[in-house]
C-alpha positions in Angstrom: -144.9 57.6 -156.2 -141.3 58.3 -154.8 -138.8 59.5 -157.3 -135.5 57.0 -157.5 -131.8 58.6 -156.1 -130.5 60.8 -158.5 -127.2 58.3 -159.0 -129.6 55.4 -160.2 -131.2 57.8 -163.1 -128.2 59.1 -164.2 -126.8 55.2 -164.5 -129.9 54.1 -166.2 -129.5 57.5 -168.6 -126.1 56.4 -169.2 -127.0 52.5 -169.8 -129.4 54.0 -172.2 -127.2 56.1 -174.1 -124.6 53.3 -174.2 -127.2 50.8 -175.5 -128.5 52.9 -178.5 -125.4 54.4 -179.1 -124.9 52.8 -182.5 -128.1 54.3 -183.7 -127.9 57.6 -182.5 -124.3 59.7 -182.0 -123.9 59.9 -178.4 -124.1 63.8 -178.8 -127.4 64.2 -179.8 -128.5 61.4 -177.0 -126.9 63.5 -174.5 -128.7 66.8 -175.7 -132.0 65.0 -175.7 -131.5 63.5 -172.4 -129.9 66.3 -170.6 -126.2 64.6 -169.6 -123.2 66.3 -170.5 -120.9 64.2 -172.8 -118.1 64.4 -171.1 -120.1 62.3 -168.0 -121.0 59.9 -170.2 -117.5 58.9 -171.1 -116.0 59.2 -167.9 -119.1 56.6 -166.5 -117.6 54.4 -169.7 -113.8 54.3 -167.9 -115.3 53.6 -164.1 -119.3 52.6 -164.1 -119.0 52.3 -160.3 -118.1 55.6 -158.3 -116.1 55.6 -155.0 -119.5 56.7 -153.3 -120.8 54.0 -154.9 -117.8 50.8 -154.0 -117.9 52.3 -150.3 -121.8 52.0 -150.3 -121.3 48.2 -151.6 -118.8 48.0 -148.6 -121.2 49.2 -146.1 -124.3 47.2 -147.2 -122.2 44.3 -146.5 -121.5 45.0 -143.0 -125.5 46.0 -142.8 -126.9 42.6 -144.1 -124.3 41.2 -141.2 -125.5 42.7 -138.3 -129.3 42.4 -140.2 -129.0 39.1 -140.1 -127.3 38.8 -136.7 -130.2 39.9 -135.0 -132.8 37.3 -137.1 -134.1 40.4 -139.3 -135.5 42.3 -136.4 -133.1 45.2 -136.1 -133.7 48.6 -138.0 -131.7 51.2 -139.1 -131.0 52.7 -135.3 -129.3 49.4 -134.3 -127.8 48.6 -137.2 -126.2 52.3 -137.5 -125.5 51.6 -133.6 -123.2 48.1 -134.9 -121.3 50.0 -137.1 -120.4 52.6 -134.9 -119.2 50.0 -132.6 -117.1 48.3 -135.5 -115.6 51.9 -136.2 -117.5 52.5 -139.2 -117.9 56.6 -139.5 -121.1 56.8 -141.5 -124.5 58.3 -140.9 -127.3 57.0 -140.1 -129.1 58.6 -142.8 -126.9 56.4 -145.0 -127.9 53.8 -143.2 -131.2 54.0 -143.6 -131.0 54.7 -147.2 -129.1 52.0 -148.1 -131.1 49.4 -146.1 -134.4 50.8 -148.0 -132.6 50.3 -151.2 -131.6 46.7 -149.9 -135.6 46.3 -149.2 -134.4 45.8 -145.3 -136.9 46.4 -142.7 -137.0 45.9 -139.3 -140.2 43.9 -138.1 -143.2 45.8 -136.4 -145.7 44.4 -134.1 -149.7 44.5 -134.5 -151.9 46.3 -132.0 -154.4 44.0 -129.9 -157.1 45.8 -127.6 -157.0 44.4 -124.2 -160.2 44.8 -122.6 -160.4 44.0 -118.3 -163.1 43.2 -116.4 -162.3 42.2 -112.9 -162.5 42.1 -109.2 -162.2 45.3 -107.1 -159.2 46.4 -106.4 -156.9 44.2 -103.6 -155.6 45.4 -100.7 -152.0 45.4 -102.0 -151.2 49.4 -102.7 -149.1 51.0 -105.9 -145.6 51.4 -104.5 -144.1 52.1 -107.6 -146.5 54.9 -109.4 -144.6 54.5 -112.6 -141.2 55.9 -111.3 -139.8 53.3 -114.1 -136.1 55.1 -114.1 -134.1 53.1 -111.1 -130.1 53.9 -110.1 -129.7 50.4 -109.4 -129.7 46.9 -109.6 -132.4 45.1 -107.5 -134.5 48.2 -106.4 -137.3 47.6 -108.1 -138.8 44.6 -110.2 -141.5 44.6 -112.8 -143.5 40.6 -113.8 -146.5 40.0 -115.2 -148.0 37.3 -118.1 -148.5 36.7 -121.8 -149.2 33.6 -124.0 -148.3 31.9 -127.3 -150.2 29.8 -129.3 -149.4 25.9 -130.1 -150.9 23.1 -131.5 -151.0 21.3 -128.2 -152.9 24.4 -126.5 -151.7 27.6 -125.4 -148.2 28.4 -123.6 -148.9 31.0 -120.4 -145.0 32.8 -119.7 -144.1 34.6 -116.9 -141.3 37.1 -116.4 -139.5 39.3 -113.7 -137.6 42.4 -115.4 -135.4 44.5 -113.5 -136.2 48.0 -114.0 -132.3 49.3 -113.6 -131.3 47.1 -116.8 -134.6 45.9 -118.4 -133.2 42.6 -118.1 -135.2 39.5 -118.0 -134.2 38.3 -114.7 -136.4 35.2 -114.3 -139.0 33.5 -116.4 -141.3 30.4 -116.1 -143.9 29.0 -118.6 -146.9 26.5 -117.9 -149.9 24.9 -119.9 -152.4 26.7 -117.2 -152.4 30.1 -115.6 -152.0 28.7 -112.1 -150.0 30.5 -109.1 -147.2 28.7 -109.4 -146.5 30.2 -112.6 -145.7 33.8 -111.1 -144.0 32.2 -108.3 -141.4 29.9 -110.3 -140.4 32.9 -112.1 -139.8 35.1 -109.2 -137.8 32.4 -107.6 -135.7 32.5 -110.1 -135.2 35.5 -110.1 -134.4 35.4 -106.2 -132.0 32.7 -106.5 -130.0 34.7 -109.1 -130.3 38.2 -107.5 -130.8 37.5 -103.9 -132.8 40.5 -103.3 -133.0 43.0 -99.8 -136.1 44.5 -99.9 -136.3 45.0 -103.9 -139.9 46.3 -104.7 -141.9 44.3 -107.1 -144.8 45.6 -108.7 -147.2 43.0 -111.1 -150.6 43.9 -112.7 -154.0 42.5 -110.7 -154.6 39.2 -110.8 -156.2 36.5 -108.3 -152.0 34.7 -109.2 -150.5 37.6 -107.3 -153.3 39.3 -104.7 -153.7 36.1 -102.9 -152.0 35.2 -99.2 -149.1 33.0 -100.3 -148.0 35.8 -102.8 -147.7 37.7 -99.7 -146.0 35.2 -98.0 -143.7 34.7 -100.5 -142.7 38.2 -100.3 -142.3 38.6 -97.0 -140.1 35.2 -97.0 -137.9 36.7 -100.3 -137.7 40.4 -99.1 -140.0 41.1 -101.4 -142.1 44.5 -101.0 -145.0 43.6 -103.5 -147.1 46.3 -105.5 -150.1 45.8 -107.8 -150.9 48.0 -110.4 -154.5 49.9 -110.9 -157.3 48.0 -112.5 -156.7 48.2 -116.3 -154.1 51.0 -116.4 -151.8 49.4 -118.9 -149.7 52.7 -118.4 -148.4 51.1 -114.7 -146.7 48.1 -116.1 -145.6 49.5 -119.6 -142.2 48.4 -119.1 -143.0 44.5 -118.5 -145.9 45.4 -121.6 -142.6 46.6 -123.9 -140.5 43.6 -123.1 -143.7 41.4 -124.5 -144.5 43.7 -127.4 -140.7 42.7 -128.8 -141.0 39.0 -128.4 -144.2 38.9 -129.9 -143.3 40.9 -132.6 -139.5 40.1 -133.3 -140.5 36.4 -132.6 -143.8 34.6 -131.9 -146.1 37.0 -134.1 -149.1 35.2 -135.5 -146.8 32.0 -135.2 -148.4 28.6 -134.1 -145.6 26.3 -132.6 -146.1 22.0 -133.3 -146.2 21.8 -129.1 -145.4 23.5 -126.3 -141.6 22.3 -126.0 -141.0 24.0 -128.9 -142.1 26.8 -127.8 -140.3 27.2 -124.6 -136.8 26.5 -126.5 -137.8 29.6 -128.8 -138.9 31.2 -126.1 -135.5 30.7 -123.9 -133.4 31.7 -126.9 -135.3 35.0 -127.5 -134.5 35.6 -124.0 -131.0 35.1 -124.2 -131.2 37.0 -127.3 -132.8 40.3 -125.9 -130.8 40.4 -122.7 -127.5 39.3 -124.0 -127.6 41.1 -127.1 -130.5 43.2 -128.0 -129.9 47.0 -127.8 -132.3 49.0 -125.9 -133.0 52.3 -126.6 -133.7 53.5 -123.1 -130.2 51.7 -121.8 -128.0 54.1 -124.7 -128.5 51.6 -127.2 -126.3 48.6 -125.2 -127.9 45.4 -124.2 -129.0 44.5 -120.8 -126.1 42.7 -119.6 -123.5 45.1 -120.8 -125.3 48.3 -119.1 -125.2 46.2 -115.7 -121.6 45.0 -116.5 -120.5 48.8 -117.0 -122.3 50.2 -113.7 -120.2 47.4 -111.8 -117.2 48.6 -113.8 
C-alpha cells in the first residue's frame, strides 16, 4: 500500500494534535508524535501553505482542460495546456496532483484480431511502413472499424493523412459494401485534390477489386495494400481507431445508428481540431498543417 505525501501526514498530525489538545498539553503530543511545537503553531496562524494555495490554483486549471477534452486527456496533455496558458510547472506536479484529484485519463482494452483470407492481390506494398511524410498529400492511410447499436452494427471508414494524422475523409454505412471505402476517399479527394498521393489500405475484396483501381487511376490515386494480417503495415489508421474506441465508443451500445454517426462526427472534429498528438509535438492536426503553411 502507497504511503500518503508527507504534507497530508503532517496536516492530519497537526489536526490531531489540535483536536485532543484540551486533554493532553500540546507539548507532550508533539514529543509523542514527532512534530516540533513551534510547527504546530505556525500551521494554527496559516493551515494552508503557499505550496499548497498555488497547488489549489493549478488543479483548477487541470479539472479545466480535463474536462475540455470529455475526461480523456492525461497528465502529458494536460501539462501540455498549461504550458500553452503560460503556466511554469512540471509535469511531475501535474501528475501528482491529478492522482490526488483521482483524474485519469481513459485506456482502451486489447481485442485479438484473427485473419483468414484470400491470397494475397495483385496490388503491391508501396508504402513499407515509411509512416513519417514531409508533406501534405504524399501519402494516405484508410481502412474500417465498427460500433455497436441497437439497430445493428455501424461499419466507418476513414482516409488519414500521414503528414498530419488528420482524418481527412470518413464515411459510415449499415453493410461493409464498396461504396463504403470509396465515399470516404472521395471525400477526401474533394477536400485535398490530390496529384499522385499514395494510398495504402489493408486487404480486403472493398479495396482489391477493378473499380478501386479505377478509381485511383481517375483520382491520381497510387493504391497500396498492406500484407495479409500484418497489423504492423497500417498501425497508423489502427492508432487513429484505438483512440475513438477507447476515448469514445468503448463497450458503448448507441439507441440507432444516427446516433452514432453524430458521435462519431464530433469525435472527429474533436481529434483533428483539438486533440494533441504525440507524434505531431503534442499540437493537433490542424494546427501542425496550419504551421507548415505558415
Amino acid at each position: 500500500m502507497s504511503q500518503q505525501p508527507r504534507s497530508n501526514r503532517v496536516r492530519q498530525t497537526y489536526g490531531f494534535i489540535k483536536s485532543h489538545q484540551r486533554q493532553f498539553p500540546v507539548e507532550v503530543l508533539c514529543r509523542v508524535l514527532g512534530v516540533a511545537p513551534s510547527g504546530y503553531y505556525e500551521w494554527l496562524k496559516k493551515p494552508v501553505s503557499n505550496r499548497g494555495i498555488e497547488d489549489a490554483r493549478l488543479l483548477r486549471l487541470i479539472r479545466a482542460s480535463y474536462t475540455a477534452s470529455q475526461g480523456i486527456d492525461g497528465a502529458p496533455r494536460v501539462f501540455l495546456d498549461l504550458r500553452e496558458a503560460g503556466e511554469r510547472c512540471s509535469k511531475h506536479r501535474v501528475q501528482r496532483l491529478m492522482r490526488e484529484a483521482g483524474l485519469r485519463a481513459l485506456h482502451g482494452y486489447r481485442t485479438r484480431r484473427w485473419t483468414v483470407g484470400k491470397p494475397a492481390t495483385l496490388i503491391p506494398n508501396h508504402l513499407k511502413r515509411q509512416f513519417n511524410v514531409s508533406h501534405p498529400n504524399r501519402a494516405w492511410v484508410t481502412d474500417i472499424t465498427y460500433s455497436r447499436t441497437w439497430q445493428g452494427w455501424l461499419y466507418l471508414a476513414v482516409v488519414l493523412d500521414l503528414f498530419s494524422r488528420k482524418v481527412v475523409g470518413w464515411a459510415v454505412a449499415s453493410t461493409i459494401r464498396r461504396e463504403l471505402v470509396l465515399d470516404a476517399v472521395l471525400m477526401a479527394v474533394r477536400a485535398r485534390r490530390p496529384r499522385g498521393t499514395l494510398i495504402d489500405s489493408d486487404q480486403g475484396s472493398q479495396l482489391g477489386s477493378d473499380a478501386w483501381r479505377r478509381f485511383c487511376r481517375t483520382n491520381r490515386l497510387e493504391p497500396s495494400m498492406s500484407r495479409k494480417g500484418n497489423c504492423w503495415d497500417n498501425a497508423v489508421v489502427e492508432a487513429c481507431f484505438a483512440s475513438l474506441k477507447k476515448q469514445r465508443i468503448k463497450k458503448l451500445i448507441y439507441k440507432d445508428r444516427s446516433v452514432a454517426t453524430a458521435d462519431i462526427e464530433d469525435y472527429i472534429t474533436f481529434y483533428n481540431r483539438t486533440r494533441r498528438h504525440g507524434h505531431l509535438g503534442g499540437v493537433s492536426p490542424e494546427q501542425y498543417e496550419a504551421a507548415h503553411v505558415r
